[in-house]
C-alpha positions in Angstrom: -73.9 -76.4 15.3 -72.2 -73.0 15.2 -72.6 -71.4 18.4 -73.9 -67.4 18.3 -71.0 -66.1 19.8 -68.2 -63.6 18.7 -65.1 -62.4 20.4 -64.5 -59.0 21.3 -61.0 -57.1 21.0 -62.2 -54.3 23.6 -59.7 -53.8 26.2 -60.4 -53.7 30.3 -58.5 -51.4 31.8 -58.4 -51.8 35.7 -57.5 -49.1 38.6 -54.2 -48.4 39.3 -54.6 -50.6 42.3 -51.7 -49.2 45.3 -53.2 -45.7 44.4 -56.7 -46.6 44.2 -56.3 -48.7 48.0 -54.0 -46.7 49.5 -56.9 -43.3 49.0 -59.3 -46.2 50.2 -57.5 -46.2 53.7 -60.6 -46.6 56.3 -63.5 -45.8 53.4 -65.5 -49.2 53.0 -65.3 -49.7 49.3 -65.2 -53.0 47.0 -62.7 -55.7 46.0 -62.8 -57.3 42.9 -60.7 -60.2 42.1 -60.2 -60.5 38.5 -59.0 -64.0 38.6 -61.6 -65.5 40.9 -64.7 -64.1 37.6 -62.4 -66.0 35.4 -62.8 -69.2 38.3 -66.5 -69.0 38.4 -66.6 -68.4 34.6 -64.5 -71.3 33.7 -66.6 -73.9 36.2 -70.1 -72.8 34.6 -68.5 -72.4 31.1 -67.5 -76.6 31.2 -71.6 -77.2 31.7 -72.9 -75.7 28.5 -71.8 -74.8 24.9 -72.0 -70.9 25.7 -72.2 -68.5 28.8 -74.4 -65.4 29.1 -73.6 -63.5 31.6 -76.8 -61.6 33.5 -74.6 -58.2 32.9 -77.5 -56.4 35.3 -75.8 -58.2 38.5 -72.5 -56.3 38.7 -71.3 -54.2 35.5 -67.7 -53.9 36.5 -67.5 -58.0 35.8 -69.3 -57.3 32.7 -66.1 -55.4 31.4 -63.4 -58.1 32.7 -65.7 -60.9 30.8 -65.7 -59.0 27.1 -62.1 -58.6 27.7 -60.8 -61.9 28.4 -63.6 -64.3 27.7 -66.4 -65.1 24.8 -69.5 -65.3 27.3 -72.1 -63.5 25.9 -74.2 -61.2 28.2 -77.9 -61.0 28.7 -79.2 -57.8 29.1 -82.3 -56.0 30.1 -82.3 -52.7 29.6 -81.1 -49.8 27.0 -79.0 -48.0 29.7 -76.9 -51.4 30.3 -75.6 -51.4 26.9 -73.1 -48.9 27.3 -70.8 -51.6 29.2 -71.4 -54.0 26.7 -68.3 -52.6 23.6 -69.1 -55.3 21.3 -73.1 -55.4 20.7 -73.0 -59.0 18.9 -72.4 -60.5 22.3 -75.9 -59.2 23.8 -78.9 -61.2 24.0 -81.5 -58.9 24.9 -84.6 -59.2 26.9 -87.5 -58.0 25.7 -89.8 -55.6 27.5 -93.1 -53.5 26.3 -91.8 -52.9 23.1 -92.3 -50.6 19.9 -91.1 -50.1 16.4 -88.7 -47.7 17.0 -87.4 -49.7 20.1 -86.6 -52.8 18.1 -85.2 -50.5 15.3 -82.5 -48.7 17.4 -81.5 -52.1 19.1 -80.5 -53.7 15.6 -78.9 -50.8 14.3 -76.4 -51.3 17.2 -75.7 -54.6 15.9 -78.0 -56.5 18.4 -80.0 -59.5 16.5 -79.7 -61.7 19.5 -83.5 -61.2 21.4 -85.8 -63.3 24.2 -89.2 -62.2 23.8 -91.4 -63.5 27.4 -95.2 -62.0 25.6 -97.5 -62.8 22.5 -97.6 -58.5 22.1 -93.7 -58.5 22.0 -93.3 -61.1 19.7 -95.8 -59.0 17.5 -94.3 -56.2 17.5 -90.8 -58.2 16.8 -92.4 -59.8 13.6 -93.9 -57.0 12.5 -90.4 -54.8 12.7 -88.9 -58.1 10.6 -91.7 -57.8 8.3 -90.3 -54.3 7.2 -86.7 -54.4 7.4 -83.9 -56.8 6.0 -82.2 -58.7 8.3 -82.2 -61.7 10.5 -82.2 -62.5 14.0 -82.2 -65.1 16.6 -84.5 -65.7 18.6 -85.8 -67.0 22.2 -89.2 -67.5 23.3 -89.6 -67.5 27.5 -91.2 -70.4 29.2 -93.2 -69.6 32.1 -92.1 -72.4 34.3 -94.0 -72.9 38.0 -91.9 -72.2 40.9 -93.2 -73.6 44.0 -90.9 -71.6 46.3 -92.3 -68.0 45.1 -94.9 -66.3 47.4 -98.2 -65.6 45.6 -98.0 -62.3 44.8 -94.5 -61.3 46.2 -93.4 -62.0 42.2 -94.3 -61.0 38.6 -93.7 -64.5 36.4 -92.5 -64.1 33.3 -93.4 -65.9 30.5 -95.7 -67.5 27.9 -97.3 -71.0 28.9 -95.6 -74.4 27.6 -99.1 -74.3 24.6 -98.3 -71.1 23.5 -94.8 -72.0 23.0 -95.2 -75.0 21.3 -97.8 -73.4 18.6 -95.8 -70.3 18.4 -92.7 -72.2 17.8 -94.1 -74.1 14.8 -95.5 -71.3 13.0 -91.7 -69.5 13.2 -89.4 -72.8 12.5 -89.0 -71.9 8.9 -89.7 -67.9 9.3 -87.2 -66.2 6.5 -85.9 -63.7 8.8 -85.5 -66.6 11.9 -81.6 -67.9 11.6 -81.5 -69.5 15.2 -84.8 -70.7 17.2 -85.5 -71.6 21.1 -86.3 -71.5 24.2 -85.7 -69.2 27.3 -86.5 -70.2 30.9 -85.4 -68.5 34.3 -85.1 -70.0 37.8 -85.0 -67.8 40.5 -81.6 -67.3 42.1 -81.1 -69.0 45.2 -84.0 -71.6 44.1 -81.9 -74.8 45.4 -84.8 -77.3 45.3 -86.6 -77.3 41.3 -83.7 -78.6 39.0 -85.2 -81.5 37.7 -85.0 -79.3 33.7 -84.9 -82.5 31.9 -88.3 -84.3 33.0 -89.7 -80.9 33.3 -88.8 -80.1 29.5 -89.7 -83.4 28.5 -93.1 -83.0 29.8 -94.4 -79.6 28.4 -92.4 -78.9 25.6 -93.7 -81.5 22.5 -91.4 -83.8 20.9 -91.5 -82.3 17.8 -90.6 -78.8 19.0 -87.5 -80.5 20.5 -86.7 -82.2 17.5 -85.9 -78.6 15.7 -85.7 -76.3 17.5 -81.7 -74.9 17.8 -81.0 -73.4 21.6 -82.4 -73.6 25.0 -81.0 -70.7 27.4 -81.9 -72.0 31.3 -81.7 -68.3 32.8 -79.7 -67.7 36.0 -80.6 -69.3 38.8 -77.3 -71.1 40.0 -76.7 -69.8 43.6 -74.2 -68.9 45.5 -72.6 -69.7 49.1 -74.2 -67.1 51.7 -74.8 -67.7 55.7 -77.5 -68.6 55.1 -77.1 -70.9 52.5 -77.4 -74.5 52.2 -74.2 -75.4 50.5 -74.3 -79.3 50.4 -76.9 -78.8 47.7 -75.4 -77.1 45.1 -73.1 -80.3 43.8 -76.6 -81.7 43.3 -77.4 -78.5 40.7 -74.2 -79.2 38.6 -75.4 -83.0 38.6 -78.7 -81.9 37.0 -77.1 -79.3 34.8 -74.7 -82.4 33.2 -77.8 -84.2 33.0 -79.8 -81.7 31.1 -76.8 -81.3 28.9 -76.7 -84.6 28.1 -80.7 -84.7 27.1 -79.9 -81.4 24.9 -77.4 -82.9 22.7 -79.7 -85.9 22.0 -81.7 -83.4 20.2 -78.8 -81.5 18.8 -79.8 -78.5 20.9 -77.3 -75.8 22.1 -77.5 -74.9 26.1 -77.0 -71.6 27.0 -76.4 -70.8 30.5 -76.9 -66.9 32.2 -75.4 -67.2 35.0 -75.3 -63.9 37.2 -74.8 -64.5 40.8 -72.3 -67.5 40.4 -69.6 -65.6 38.7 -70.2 -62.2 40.1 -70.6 -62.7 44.4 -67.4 -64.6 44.8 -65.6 -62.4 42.8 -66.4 -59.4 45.2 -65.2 -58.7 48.7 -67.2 -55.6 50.8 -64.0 -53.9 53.2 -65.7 -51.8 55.8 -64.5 -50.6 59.1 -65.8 -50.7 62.3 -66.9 -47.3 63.8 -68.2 -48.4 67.1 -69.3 -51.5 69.3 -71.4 -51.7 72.2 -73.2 -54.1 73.8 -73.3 -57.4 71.8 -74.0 -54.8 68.4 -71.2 -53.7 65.5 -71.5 -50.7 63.7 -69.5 -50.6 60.5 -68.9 -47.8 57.9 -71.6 -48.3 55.4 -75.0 -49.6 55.0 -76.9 -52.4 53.4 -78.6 -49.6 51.4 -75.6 -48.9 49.2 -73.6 -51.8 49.5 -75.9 -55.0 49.5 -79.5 -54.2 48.9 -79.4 -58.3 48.5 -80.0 -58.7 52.1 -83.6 -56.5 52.0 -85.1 -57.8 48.1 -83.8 -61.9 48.4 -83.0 -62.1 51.2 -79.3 -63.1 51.8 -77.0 -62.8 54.1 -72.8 -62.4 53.7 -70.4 -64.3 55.1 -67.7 -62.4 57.2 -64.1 -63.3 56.7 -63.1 -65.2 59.5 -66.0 -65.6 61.2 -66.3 -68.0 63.7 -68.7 -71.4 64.0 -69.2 -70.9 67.4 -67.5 -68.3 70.4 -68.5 -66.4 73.6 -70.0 -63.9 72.1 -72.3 -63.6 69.3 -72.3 -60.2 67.6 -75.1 -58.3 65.2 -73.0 -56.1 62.5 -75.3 -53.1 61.5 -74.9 -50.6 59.0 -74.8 -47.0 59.7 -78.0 -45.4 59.2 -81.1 -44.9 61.4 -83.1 -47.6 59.8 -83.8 -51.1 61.5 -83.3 -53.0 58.7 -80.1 -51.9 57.5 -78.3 -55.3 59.5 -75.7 -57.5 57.7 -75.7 -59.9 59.7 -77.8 -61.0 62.5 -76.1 -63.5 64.6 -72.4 -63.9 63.7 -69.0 -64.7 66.1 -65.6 -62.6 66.0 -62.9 -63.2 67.8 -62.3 -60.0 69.4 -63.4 -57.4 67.2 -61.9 -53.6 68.3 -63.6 -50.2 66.6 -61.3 -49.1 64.0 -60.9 -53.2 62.9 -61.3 -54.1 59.5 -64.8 -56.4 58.8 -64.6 -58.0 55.4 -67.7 -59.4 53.9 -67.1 -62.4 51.2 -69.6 -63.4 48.0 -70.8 -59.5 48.2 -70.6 -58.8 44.2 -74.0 -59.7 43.1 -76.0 -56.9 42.7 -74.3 -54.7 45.4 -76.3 -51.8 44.0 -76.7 -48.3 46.0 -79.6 -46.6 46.8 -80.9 -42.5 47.7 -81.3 -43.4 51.0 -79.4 -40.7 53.9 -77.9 -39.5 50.5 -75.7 -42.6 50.8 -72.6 -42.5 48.6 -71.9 -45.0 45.9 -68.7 -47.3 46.9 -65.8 -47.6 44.5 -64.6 -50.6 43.6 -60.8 -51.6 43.2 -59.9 -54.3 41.2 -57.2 -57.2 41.6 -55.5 -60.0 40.2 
């Protein structure tokens, strides 16, 4: 089966890196390593038959993946498309849509779509109805998390009898070249990854037997403190697994990674500005550096931080709000005001906020 992919000649260009650090000198500001995306990219990319990457976690590894890889990207948003060159490689998410919405999407060459509502999916047909071309197309599953809070999170999705009927009525739509399925774990979920007996159990054999892709969403975590990391060999077992069921049925995996490729790939450089008592101020904030730490939360590891000293320290950022803390409870040996702190895995969705009239943090990239 062909996959629905197609390579881009767009070319990255990164800063010019001994200018861009040496102007850097004591600002906090990203590091992006160029070579560890590829890494992540590479490990995910041997699971599946394509990649699509969830461009919404960190844009800059959006342009370093259409440059030097075929992943595709996910993308949620009509503002997100302007990092995205080549518009074949964008599946897009669909979202209270219209007519003219649909119409300005294909005209920039987009015909890959996930539709997670019955009114979407009308308003996609319709548009198809009128016009001459063809797409492919993703229905979302709502799957049951049993680690979400009751009404801490929106679920997206259409249930597993809607899918099935709608599925049937579109296997042979004229406009309809590729058909599927679209399902989302969140994040740092470590503990549902049984896909294949959950699959098996709510989509109907039939539907399996012809339908073309299944896209798992995101959901592959990443190493934080706070993170159990044992358990995510176990994930890549039950991704090889899954796999393995999909090509039974001659069904494509997608997987949309987001987190996996894009926190490794990012180091946070601050500075300390002051210590005292057992408490480290550095030189920016949670609220414009890792907003992670409030919404999921997660916490970053600090480069060589220690498993156990004499002193454990809280690292704070530099506002006047309580909750702007990195890091709770971590050891240094010796930190001194003026110090470098580096925090590791900090690329996924290290997006800024008005708060204080922070500043946004630039990013340097490197090999």
């Amino acid at each position: 089966m062909e996959v629905i992919k197609k390579m881009s000649k767009a070319k990255f260009v990164s800063l010019k890196k001994e200018a861009f650090f040496k102007s850097s000198k004591s600002k906090a500001y990203f590091e992006l390593s160029k070579s560890k995306v590829l890494e992540q990219y590479n490990k995910v990319n041997s699971y599946c038959d394509l990649v699509s990457y969830s461009s919404k976690t960190n844009q800059d590894v959006t342009k370093i993946l259409e440059n030097e890889t075929d992943c595709m990207f996910s993308v949620h948003k009509t503002n997100e498309l302007k990092h995205v060159k080549d518009k074949s490689r964008v599946i897009f998410l669909a979202q209270a849509w219209t007519y003219e919405y649909i119409k300005q999407f294909t005209e920039m060459g987009i015909i890959n779509f996930v539709v997670d509502n019955e009114y979407d999916l009308d308003q996609l047909l319709e548009y198809l109805k009128l016009n001459d071309l063809k797409i492919n197309l993703l229905l979302r599953l709502k799957l049951k998390e049993n680690t979400i809070r009751t009404e801490k999170y929106f679920v997206f999705g259409m249930g597993s009898d809607v899918i099935n009927k709608k599925l049937r009525e579109l296997r042979n739509h004229e406009k309809i070249e590729k058909l599927g399925i679209h399902f989302h774990r969140k994040t740092q979920n470590m503990s549902e990854w049984n896909l294949k007996y959950e699959i098996s159990n709510i989509i109907d054999e039939d539907v399996l037997g012809f339908i073309d892709i299944i896209n798992i969403g995101g959901g592959i975590p990443s190493v934080y403190a706070n993170t159990n990391e044992n358990v995510i060999d176990s994930i890549f077992v039950k991704l090889k697994e899954f796999k393995e069921f999909l090509v039974s049925y001659n069904i494509q995996m997608i997987i949309e990674p987001g987190r996996f490729i894009a926190a490794p790939a990012v180091k946070l450089v601050t500075y300390i500005k002051a210590i005292y008592e057992n408490n480290i101020v550095v030189n920016a904030s949670v609220y414009n550096t890792d907003m992670d730490a409030l919404i999921v939360p997660v916490k970053l590891l600090i480069e060589n931080e220690l498993e156990e000293g004499e002193k454990a320290y809280v690292v704070k950022g530099y506002t006047p709000c309580s909750l702007d803390l990195f890091r709770y409870k971590v050891y240094l040996d010796n930190p001194q005001v003026g110090d470098k702190l580096v925090f590791l895995n900090a690329g996924a969705y290290n997006f800024t906020s008005d708060f204080c009239d922070l500043e946004k943090l630039e990013t340097g990239v490197v090999r």
